[in-house]
KEKE-3310 file (N, C-alpha, C; in steps of 0.2 Angstrom, whole numbers, plus 5000, padded with zeros to 4 digits):
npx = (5557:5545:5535:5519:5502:5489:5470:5464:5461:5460:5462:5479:5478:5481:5491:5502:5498:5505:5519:5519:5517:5527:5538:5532:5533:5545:5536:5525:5521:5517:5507:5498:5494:5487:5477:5470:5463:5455:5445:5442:5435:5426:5418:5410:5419:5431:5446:5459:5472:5486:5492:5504:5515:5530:5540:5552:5559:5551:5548:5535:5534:5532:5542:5545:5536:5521:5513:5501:5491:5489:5488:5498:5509:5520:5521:5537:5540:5557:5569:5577:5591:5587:5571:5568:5574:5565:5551:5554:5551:5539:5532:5535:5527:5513:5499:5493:5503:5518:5525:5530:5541:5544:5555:5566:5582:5592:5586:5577:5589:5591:5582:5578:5592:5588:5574:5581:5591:5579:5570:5576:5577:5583:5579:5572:5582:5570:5565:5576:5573:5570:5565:5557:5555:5544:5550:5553:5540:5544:5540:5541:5551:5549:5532:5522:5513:5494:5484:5480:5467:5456:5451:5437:5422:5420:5431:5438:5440:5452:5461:5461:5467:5479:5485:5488:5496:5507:5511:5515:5526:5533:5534:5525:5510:5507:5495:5477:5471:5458:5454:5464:5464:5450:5448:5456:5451:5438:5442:5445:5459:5465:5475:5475:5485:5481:5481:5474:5463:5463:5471:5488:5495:5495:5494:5493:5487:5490:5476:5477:5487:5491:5498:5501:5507:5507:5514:5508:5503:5516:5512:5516:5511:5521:5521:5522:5532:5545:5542:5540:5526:5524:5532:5525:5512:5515:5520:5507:5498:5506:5506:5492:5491:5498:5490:5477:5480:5494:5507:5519:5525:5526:5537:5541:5554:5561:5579:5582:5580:5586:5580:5568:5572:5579:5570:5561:5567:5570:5558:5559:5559:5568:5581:5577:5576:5584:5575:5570:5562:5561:5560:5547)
npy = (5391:5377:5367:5363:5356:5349:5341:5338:5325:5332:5345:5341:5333:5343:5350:5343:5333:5333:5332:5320:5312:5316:5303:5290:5276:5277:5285:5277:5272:5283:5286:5276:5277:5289:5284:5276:5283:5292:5282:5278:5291:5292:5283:5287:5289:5296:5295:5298:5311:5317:5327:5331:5343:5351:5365:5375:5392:5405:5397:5389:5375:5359:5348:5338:5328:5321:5306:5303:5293:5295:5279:5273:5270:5285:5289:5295:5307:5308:5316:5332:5336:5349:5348:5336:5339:5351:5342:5334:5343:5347:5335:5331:5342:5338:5329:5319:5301:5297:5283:5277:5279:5278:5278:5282:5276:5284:5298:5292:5292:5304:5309:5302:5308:5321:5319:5314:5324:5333:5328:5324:5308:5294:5283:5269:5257:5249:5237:5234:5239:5234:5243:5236:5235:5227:5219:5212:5201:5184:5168:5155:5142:5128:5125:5126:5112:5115:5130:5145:5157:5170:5177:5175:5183:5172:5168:5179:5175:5167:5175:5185:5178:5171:5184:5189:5181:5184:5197:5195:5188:5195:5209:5224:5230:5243:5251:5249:5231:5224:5236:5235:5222:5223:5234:5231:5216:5223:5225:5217:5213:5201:5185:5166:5155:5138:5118:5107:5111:5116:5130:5135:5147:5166:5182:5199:5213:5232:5243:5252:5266:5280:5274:5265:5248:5241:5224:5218:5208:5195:5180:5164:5147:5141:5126:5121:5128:5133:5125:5132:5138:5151:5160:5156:5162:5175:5179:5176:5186:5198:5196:5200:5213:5221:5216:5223:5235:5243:5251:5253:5239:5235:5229:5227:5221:5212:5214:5207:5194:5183:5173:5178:5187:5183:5175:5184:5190:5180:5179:5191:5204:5219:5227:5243:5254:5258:5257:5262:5258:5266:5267:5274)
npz = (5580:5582:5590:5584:5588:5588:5593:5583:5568:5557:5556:5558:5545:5535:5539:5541:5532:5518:5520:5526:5515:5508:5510:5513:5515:5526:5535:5538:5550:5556:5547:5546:5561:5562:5554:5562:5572:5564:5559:5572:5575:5564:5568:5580:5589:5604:5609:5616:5608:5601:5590:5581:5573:5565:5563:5557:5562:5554:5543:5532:5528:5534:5546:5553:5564:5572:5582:5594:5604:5620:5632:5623:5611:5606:5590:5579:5568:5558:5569:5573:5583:5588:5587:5593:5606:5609:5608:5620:5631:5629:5628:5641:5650:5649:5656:5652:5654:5647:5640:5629:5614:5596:5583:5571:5572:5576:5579:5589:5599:5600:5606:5619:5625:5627:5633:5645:5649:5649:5662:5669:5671:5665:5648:5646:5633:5622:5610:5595:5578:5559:5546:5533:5513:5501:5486:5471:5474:5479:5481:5493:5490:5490:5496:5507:5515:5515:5515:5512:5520:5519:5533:5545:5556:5562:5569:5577:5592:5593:5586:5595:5606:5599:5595:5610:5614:5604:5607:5620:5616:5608:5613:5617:5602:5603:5602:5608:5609:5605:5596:5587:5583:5576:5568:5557:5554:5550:5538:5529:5534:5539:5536:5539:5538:5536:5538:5533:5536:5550:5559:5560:5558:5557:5548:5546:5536:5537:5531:5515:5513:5507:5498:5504:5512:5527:5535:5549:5564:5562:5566:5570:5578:5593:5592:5577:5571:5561:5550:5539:5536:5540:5532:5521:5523:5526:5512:5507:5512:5509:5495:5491:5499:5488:5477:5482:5479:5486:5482:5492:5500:5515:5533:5549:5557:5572:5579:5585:5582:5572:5564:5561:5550:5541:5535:5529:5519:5511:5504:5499:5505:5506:5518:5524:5535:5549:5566:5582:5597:5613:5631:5645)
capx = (5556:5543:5530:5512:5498:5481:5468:5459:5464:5458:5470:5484:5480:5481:5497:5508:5499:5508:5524:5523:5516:5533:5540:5524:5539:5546:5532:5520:5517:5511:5499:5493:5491:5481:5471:5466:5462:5450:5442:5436:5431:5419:5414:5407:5425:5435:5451:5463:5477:5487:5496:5512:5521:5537:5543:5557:5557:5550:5546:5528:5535:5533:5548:5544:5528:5521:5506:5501:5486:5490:5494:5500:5517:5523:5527:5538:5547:5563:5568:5584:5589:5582:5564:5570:5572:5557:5547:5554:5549:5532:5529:5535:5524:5507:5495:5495:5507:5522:5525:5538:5542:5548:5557:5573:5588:5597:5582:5574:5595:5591:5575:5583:5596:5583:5572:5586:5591:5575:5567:5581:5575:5583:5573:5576:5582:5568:5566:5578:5567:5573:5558:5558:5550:5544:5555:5550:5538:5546:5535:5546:5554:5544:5526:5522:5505:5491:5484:5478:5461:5453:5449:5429:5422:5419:5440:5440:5444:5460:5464:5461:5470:5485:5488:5491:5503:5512:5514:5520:5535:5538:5530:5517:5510:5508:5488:5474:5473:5454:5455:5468:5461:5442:5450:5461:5446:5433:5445:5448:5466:5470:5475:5477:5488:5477:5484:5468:5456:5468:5474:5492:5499:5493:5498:5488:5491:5485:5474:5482:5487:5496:5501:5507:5503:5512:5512:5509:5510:5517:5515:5514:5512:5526:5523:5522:5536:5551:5538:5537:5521:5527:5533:5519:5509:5518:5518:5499:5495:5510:5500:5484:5491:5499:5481:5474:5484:5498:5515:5525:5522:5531:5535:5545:5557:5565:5584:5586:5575:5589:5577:5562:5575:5580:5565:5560:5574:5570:5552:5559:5559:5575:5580:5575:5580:5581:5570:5571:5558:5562:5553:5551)
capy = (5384:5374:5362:5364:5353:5349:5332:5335:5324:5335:5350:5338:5332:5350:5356:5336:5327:5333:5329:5312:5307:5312:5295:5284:5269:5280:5287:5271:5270:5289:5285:5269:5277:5294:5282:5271:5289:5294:5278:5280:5294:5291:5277:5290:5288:5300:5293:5304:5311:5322:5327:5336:5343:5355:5370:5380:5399:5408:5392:5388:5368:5355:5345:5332:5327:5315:5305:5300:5291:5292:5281:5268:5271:5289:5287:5302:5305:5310:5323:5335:5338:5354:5347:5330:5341:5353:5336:5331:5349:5346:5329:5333:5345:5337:5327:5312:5299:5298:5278:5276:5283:5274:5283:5281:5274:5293:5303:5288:5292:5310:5310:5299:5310:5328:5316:5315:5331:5338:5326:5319:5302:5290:5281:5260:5255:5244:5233:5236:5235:5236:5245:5230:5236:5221:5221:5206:5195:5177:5163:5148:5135:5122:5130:5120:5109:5120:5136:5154:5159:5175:5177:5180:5186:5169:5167:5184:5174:5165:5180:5188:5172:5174:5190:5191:5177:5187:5203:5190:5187:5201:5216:5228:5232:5249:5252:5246:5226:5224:5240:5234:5216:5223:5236:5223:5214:5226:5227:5209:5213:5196:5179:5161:5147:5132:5113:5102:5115:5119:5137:5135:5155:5171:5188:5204:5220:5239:5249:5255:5274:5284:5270:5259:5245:5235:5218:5216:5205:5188:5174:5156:5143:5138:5121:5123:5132:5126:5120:5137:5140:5158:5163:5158:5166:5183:5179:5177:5193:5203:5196:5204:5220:5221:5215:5230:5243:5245:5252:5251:5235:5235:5227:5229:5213:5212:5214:5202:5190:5182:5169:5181:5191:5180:5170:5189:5191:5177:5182:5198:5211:5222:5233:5252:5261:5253:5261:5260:5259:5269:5265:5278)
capz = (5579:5589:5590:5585:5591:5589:5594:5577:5565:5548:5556:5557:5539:5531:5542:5542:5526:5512:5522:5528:5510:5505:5511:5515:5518:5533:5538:5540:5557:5557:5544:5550:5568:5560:5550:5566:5577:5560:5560:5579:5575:5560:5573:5587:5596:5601:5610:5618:5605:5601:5584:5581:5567:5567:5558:5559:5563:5548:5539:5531:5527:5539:5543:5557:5563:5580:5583:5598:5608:5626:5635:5621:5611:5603:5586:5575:5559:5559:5572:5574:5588:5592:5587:5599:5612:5610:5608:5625:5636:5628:5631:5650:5653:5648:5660:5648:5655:5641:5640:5625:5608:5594:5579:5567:5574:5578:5581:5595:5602:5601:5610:5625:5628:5628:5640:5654:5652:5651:5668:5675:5671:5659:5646:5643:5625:5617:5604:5589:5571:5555:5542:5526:5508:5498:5482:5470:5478:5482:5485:5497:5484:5494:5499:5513:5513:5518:5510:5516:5519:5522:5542:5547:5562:5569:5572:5581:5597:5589:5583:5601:5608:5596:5596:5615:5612:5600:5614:5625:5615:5604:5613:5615:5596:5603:5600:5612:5607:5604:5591:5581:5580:5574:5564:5549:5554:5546:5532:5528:5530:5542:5534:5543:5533:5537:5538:5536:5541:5557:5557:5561:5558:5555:5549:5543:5535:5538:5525:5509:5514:5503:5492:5508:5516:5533:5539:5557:5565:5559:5571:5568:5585:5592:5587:5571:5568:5555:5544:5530:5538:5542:5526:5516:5526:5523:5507:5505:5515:5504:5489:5495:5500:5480:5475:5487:5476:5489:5480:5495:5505:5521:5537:5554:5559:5576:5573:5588:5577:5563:5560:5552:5546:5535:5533:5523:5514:5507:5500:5493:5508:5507:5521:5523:5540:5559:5571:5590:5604:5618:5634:5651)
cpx = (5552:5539:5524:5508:5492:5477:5463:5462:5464:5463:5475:5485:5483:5488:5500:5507:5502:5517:5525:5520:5524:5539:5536:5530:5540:5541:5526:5517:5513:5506:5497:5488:5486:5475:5466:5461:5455:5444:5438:5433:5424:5415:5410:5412:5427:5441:5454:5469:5479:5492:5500:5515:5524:5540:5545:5555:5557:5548:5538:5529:5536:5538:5551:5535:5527:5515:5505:5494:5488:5485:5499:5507:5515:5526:5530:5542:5554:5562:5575:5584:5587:5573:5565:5569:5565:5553:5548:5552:5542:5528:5529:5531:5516:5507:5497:5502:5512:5522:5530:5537:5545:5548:5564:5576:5592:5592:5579:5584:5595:5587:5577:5586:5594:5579:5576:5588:5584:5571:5570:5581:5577:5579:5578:5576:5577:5571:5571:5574:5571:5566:5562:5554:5551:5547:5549:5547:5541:5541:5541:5547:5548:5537:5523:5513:5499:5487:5479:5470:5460:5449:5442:5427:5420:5428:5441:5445:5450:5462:5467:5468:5480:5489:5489:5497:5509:5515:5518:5527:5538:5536:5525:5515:5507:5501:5485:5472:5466:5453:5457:5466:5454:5446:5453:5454:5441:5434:5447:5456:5470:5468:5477:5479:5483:5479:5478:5463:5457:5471:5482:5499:5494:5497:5491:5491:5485:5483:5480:5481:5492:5502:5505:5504:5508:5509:5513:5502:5509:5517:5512:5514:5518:5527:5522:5527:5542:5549:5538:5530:5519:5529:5527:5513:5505:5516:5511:5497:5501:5506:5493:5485:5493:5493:5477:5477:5491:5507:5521:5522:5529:5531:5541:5549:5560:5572:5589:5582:5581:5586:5572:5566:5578:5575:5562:5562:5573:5563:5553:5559:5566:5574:5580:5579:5578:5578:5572:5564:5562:5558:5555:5549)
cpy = (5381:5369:5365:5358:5352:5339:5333:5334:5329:5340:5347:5336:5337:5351:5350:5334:5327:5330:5322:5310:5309:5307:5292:5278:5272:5282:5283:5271:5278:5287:5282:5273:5285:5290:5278:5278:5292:5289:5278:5286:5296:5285:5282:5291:5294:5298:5299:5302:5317:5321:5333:5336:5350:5360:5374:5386:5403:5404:5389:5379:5364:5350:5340:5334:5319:5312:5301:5299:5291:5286:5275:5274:5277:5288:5295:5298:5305:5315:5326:5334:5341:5351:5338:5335:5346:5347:5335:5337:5346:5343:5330:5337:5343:5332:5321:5308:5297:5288:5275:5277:5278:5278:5280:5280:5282:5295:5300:5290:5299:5311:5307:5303:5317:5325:5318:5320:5336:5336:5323:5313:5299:5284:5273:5262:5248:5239:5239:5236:5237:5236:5241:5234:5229:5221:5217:5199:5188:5173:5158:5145:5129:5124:5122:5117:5115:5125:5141:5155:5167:5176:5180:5181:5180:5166:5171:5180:5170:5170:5183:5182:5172:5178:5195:5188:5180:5193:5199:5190:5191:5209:5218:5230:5240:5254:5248:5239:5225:5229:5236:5227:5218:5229:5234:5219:5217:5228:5222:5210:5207:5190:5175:5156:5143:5126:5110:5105:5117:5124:5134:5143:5157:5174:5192:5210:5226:5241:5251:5261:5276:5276:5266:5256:5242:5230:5218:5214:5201:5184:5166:5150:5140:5129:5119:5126:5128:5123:5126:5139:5151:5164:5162:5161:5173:5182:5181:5185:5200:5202:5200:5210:5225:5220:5221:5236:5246:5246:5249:5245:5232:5231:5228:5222:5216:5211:5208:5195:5188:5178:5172:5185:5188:5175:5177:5190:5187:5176:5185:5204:5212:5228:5240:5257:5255:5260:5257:5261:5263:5269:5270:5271)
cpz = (5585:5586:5589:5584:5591:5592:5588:5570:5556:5547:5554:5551:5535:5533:5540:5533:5521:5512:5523:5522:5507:5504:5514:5518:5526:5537:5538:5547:5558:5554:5544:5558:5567:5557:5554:5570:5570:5559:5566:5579:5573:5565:5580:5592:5598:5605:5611:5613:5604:5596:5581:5573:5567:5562:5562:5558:5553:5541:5536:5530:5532:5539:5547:5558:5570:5579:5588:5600:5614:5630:5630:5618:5604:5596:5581:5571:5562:5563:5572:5580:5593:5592:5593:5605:5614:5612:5617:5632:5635:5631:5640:5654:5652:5654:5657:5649:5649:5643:5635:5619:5602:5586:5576:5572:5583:5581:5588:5602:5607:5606:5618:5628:5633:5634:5646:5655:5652:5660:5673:5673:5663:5657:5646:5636:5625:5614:5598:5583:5567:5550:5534:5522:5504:5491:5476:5476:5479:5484:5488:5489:5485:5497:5503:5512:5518:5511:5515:5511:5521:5531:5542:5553:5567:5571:5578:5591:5597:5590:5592:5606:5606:5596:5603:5617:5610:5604:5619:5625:5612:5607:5614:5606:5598:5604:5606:5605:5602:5595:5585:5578:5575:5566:5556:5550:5547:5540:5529:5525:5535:5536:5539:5537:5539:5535:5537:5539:5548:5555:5562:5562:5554:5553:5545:5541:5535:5530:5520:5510:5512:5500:5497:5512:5520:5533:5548:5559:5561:5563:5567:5576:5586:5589:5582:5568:5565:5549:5538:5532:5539:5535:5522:5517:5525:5517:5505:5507:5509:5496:5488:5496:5491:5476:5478:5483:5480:5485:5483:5499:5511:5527:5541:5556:5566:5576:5579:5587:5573:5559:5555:5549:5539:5531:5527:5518:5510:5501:5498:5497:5508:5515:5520:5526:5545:5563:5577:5593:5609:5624:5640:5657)
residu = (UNK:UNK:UNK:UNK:UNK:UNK:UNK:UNK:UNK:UNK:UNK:UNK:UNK:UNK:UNK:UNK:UNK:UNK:UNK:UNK:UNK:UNK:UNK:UNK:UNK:UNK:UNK:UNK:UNK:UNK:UNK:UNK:UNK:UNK:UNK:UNK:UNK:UNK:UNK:UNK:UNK:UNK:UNK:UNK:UNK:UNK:UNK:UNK:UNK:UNK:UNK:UNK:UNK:UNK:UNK:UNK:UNK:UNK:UNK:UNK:UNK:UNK:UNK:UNK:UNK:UNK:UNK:UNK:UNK:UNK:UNK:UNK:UNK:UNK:UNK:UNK:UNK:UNK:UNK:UNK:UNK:UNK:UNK:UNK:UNK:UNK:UNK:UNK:UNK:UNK:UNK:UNK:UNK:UNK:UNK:UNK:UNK:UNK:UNK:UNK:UNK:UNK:UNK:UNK:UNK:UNK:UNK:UNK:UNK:UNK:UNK:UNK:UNK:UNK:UNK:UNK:UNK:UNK:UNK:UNK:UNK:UNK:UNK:UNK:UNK:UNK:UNK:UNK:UNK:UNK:UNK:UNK:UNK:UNK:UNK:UNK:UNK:UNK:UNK:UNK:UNK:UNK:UNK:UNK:UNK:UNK:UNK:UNK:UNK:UNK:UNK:UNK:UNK:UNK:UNK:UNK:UNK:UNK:UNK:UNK:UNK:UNK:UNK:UNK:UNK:UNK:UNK:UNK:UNK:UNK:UNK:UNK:UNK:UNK:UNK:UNK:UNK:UNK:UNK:UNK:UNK:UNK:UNK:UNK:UNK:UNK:UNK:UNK:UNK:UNK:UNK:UNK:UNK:UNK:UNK:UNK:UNK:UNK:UNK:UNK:UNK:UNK:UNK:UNK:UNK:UNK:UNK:UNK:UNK:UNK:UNK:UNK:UNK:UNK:UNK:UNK:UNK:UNK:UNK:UNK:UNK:UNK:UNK:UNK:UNK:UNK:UNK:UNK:UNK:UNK:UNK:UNK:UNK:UNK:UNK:UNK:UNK:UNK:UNK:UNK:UNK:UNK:UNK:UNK:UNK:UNK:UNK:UNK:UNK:UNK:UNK:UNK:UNK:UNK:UNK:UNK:UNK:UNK:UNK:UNK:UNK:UNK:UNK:UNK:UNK:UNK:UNK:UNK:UNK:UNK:UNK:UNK:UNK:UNK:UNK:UNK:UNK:UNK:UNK:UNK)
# end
């Protein structure tokens, strides 16, 4: 059983993709973060990465799978604990500085524990997330005054404005910032609720891949908040990714969040799986 490894994405499609399209919900952030590493590529990029996927001894089926950009955030499927621990000899021995992993529940637990014993060094616990599917859409009872436009390239600095905002208080989004803004840009996947021609909250979703699409992020100002601004937002951008063709339409909540957790719950997302960050 071991790790195999490449930095070219088309490998990694042939030997992983048949596997992570068989749960695209679980496996979203692999295919978001494959999709963003193919895109700079068709753009003349080429970004440091490295792409994993796991098979046991005498096995042709692949049965995890990793994808990384150094130096931002590691993400995997599900891992045992033999593939958690191989995972962590690997990572330890590469040049590329590790920085944090984020993974189901168990297997981000599992990875942790193969860390410390594999480098000495124990890892911080993260953010907690819980992975939401959209059920029945929900629109609010009351839809707040306002309405959702399409985002053009003269917001970009809003956008850039906001979306450091939003790292501020919830986090790294795990990608180089610039990228991830131009990238939903070039796809017209951000919206802004608008009050009077005042943008008041965003949110955006990634590309429809393998029948899935996420929301991230959600943010709305803080002063502005309270008002439903937030949820109709979601809403509009979940309508859009459903209009886009998306199956599964998905999104991560903070689970030290109860206010958006139930502010989705109330448009229609159900929970799925919790995931952990893990940070060195």
């Amino acid at each position: 059983m071991t790790w195999f490894h490449t930095d070219e994405p088309e490998v990694f499609r042939s030997e992983a993709g048949e596997f992570l399209a068989t749960h695209p919900d679980l496996h979203t952030m692999l295919l978001s973060g494959l999709g963003t590493i193919e895109q700079s590529r068709t753009a003349g990029e080429a970004p440091p990465t490295l792409l994993g996927w796991w098979r046991e001894p005498g096995e042709t089926a692949t049965t995890a799978a990793f994808v990384w950009m150094p130096p931002h955030m590691l993400t995997a499927s599900h891992l045992t604990q033999a593939a958690a621990t191989h995972l962590a000899g690997l990572l330890s021995t590469r040049s590329e500085p590790f920085t944090h992993l984020m993974a189901d529940d168990s297997s981000a637990r599992a990875f942790s524990e193969a860390w410390r014993v594999t480098t000495g060094s124990s890892l911080k616990s993260g953010p907690r997330l819980r992975l939401h599917r959209l059920g029945r859409l929900e629109w609010p009872h009351v839809i707040p005054p306002g309405e959702a436009r399409t985002v053009t390239g003269g917001d970009r600095a809003l956008l850039h404005d906001w979306c450091t905002r939003f790292v501020a208080e919830a986090g790294s989004l795990g990608v180089d910032l610039d990228a991830f803004i131009d990238d939903r840009l070039s796809r017209g996947g951000w919206r802004l609720w608008t009050v009077g021609g005042e943008p008041v909250a965003m949110a955006a979703m990634t590309p429809v891949v393998a029948g899935t699409a996420r929301l991230t992020p959600v943010y709305t100002l803080p002063e502005h908040r309270g008002r439903g601004y937030g949820a109709a937002v979601t809403a509009a951008v979940s309508q859009a990714a459903r209009d886009a063709g998306a199956d599964h339409v998905l999104l991560f909540t903070d689970l030290a969040n109860p206010t958006s957790n139930s502010m989705y719950r109330r448009i229609g997302y159900r929970p799925v799986c919790d995931f952990r960050i893990v940070v060195a």
